[in-house]
N, C-alpha and C positions, 0 to 999 in steps of 0.2 A: 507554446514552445517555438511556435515560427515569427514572435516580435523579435525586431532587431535587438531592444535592449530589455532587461527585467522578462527574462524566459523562464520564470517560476510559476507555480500552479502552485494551489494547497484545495486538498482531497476534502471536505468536510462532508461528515455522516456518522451515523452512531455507529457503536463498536460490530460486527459484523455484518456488516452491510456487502461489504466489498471495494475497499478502498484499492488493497493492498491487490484483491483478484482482479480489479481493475487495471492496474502499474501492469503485472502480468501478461492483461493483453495485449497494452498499448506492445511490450515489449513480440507478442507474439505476431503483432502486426506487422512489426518492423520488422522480423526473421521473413517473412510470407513476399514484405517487401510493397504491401500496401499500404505506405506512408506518403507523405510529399517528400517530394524530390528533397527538399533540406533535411529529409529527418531520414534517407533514406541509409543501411548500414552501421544506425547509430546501436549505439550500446546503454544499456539498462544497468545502473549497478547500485544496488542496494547499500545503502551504508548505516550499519550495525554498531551503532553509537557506544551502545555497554560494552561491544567486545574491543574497539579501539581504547575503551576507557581502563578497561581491564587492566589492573597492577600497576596501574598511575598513581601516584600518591601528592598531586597537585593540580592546579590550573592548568600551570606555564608545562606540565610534564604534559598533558593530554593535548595541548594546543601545540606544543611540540611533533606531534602524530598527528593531528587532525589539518593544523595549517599546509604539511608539503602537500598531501591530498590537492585541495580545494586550488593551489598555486601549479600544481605539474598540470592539472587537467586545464586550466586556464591559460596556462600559455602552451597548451595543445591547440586551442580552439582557432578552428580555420585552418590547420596545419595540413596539408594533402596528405600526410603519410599516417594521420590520425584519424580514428571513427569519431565523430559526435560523440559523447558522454552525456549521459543524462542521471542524475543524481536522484536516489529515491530516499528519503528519511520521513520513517514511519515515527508516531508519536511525535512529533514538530515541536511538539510545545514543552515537551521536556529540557530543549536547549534554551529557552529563556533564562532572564535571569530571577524571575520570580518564584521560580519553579524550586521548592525544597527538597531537600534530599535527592537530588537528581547528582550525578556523579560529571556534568558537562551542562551543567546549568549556567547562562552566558554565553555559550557560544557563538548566538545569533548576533553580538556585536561583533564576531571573531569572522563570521559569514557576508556579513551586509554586506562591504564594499563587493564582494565578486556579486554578489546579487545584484547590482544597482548598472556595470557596464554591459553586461551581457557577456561574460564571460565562461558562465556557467550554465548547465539549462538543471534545475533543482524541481522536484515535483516532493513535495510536504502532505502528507495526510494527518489527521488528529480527527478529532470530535468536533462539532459548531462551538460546544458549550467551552472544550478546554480550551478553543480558538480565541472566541471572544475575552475568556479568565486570564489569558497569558498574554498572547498573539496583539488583539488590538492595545493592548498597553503601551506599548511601542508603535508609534503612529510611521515612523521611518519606513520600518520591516514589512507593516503589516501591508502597506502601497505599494511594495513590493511584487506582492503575491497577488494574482488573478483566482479568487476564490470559487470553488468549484461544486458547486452541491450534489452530493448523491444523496438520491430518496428514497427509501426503506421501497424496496419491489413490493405488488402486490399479489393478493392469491393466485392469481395464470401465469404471472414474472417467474414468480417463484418455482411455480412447476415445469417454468419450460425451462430454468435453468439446472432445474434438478435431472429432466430429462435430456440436456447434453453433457451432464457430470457420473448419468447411473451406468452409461457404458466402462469406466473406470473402476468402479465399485461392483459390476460383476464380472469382471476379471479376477479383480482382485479373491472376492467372495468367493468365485466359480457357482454362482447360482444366477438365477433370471427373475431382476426385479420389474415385475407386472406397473404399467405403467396405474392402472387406478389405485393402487400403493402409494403413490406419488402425490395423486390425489390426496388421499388419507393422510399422509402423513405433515404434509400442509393445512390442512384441516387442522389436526389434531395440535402440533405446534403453537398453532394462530391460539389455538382455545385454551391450553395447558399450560405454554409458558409464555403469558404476556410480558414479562421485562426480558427478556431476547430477544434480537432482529433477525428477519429473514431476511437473507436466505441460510442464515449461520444456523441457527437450530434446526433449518430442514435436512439439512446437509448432515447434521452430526446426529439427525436421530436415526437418517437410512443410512445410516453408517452403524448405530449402533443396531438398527434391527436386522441390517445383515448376516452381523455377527455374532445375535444371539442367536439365527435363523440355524445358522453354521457350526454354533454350538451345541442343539439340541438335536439338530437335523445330520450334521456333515456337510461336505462337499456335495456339491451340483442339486440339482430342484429348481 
């Protein structure tokens, strides 16, 4: 994000890893204020491709929406009286043009040129596999993008993320998740459902033993 030109990243990792909780902190960082000085005050803004797509009934109608976007932030950039923008588009690979049934499939030749002066700063997440299916097909785009690997955390990752996330979760709950729990439920995951990645299934089963805890039990324990 701090090259003078082609200030785009693409996030690659399998579906729950933490692309998306990643974007998140970079953004949390930048509130805290511990970025580099270029990136300091900038702004995170997610852009939610289906909902701009929403009750378009063409190309030229959705590119109609989606071009003044990418053109007002552009000729912001560098403007003293404007924050940095930073662009976050999740599933990357859906704007190809390969990509079927996609309702913005194309767009990425609609993109490139702001990609290419540095006009924009774009962070892309997808998958490695749908990366390479879509993404390298287009050899322009894809040298664009500074490729970013995340790697499936492992069994101690995993639990020391669940144990900065279980303060959340017994608020919410109003019960007190015991950290060798933690343990267990990382365990168990890893053993029960091997086609999901952690830290996504560790997260969403102390979430659901929470609240079966809460169901049988009540509030507080």
């Amino acid at each position: 994000l701090l090259q003078k030109g082609r200030k785009n990243a693409a996030l690659l990792a399998p579906a729950g890893v933490g692309k998306t909780a990643m974007v998140a902190g970079l953004a949390q960082y930048i509130v805290r204020g511990d970025v580099p000085e270029a990136l300091k005050d900038a702004r995170v803004l997610e852009i939610e491709m289906s909902r701009m797509a929403a009750g378009t009934n063409s190309d030229a109608e959705f590119q109609g929406r989606f071009l003044p976007l990418c053109k007002g932030i552009a000729e912001r950039y560098g403007h003293p009286d404007y924050p940095k923008f930073i662009l976050f588009i999740d599933e990357f690979h859906m704007i190809m043009p390969g990509v079927k049934g996609s309702a913005y499939q194309g767009m990425s030749d609609v993109l490139k040129p702001y990609l290419t002066v540095g006009d924009l700063y774009v962070l892309a997440a997808t998958t490695l596999e749908e990366y390479r299916m879509y993404v390298t097909t287009d050899e322009a785009l894809d040298r664009r993008f500074q490729k970013v690997p995340l790697k499936v955390p492992n069994h101690e990752e995993t639990v020391n993320i669940l144990k900065a996330l279980k303060g959340g979760y017994e608020k919410h709950h109003q019960i007190t998740i015991p950290e060798d729990c933690l343990e267990l439920v990382v365990k168990l995951t890893s053993e029960f459902m091997p086609r999901r990645n952690q830290p996504d299934k560790s997260i969403v089963m102390m979430d659901g033993a929470c609240a079966w805890h809460v169901m049988n039990n009540g509030w507080g324990g």
